[in-house]
N, C-alpha and C positions, 0 to 999 in steps of 0.2 A: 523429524522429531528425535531419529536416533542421535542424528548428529548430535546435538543440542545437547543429549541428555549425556553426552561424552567428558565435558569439559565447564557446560553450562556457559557456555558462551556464542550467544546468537549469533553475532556476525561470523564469526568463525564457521558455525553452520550452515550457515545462509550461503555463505560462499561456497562450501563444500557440496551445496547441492544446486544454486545457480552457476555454475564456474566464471559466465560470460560477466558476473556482478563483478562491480566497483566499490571496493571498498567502502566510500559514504554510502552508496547503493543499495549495500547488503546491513548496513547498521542504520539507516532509515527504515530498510524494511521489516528487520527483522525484530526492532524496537518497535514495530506497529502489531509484529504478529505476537510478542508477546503480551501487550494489553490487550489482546481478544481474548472474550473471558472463554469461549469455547477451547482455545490453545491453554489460558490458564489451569481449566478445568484437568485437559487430557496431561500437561506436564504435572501436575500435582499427582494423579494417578500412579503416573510412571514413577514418579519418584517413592511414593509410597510402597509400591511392588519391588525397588530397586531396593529401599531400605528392611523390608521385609526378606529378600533373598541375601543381602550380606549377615542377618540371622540363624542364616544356615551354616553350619561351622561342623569340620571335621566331627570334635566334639560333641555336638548335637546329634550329627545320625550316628555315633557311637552308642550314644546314651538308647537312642531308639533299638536299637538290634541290641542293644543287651537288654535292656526293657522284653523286649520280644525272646531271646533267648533263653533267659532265666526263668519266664514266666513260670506259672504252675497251675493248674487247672482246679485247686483247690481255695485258689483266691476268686473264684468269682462263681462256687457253690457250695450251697452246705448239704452237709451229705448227715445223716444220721440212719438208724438201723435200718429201716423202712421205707425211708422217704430220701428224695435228693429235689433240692429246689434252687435256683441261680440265685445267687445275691442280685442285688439292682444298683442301679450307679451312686447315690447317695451312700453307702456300704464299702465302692469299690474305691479306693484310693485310685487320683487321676492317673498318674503314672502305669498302671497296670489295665485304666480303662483304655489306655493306646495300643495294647496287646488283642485288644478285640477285633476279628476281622467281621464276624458277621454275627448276628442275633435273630431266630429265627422262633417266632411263634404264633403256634394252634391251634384254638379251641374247637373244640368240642360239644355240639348241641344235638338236643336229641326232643324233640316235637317242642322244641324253642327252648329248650330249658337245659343251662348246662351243664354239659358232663365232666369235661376234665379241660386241662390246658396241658401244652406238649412244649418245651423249650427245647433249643437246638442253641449250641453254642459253638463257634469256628473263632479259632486264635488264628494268628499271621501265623508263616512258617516256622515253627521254635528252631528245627533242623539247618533250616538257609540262615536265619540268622548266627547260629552257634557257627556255622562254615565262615562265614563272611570274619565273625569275629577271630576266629582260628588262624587264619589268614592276616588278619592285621596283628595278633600277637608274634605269629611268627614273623613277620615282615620285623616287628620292633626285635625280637632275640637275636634276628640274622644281625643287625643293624647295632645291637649292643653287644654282643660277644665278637663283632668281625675284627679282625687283628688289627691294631696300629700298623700302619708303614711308613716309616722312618727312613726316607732317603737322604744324604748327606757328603758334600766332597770337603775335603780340606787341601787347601793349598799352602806351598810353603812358600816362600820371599823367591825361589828359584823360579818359580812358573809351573810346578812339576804338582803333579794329583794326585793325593792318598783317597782311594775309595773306603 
């Protein structure tokens, strides 16, 4: 299947994992396995998951750990004199709902009838994120301030080199 999924070219595969095949041999057969809807089914899959992971772009887990870096603990509660209660996700703009790592809660009953509810809130690492990103800023300022180098000979009609 991996083969296959290299080039999309059956016989080519076919032969890469029969070797002893024959060319007609391996494009007879391999034209056979791909009208099995069961092979149809599983190459569709793959290619779906294939097109799914070229989705994934420098870009993208940028956007993620800064998502996560910047966050702020006051997007996703409201806090007044007395009281502190989570926002809920209808409230939370998507983007900052990928900053949640965990949501944890627990009520409270007392001869069946309830007392109180407890929320617990965990965001991804803001710390490892802001590092990761640190690390790619500086990677770009070493990369934009590093000096030109400029090598270059001249030669005259003599044969002779001015460095």
């Amino acid at each position: 299947m991996d083969a296959y999924l290299v080039d999309l070219n059956a016989t080519k595969a076919y032969m890469s994992v029969y070797k002893d095949s024959s060319y007609e041999a391996a494009q007879t057969s391999s034209h056979a396995l791909l009208r099995n809807p069961k092979i149809k089914d599983l190459i569709s899959k793959k290619l779906t998951e294939s097109e799914e992971m070229r989705s994934v772009t420098r870009e993208r887990i940028l956007r993620e750990y800064k998502s996560i870096g910047f966050s702020n603990i006051y997007d996703f509660i409201n806090v007044s004199d007395d009281h502190i209660s989570l926002k809920y996700g209808g409230h939370i703009d998507e983007d900052k709902q990928k900053v949640v790592k965990e949501i944890e809660v627990t009520k409270t009953y007392k001869d069946d009838e309830f007392m109180e509810m407890k929320a617990k809130l965990k965001l991804h690492d803001k710390m490892k994120a802001l590092g990761v990103l640190s690390e790619y800023v500086e990677l770009i300022e070493k990369k934009d301030s590093a000096p030109a180098k400029i090598e270059f000979v001249l030669k005259h009609d003599n044969g002779k080199s001015d460095v």
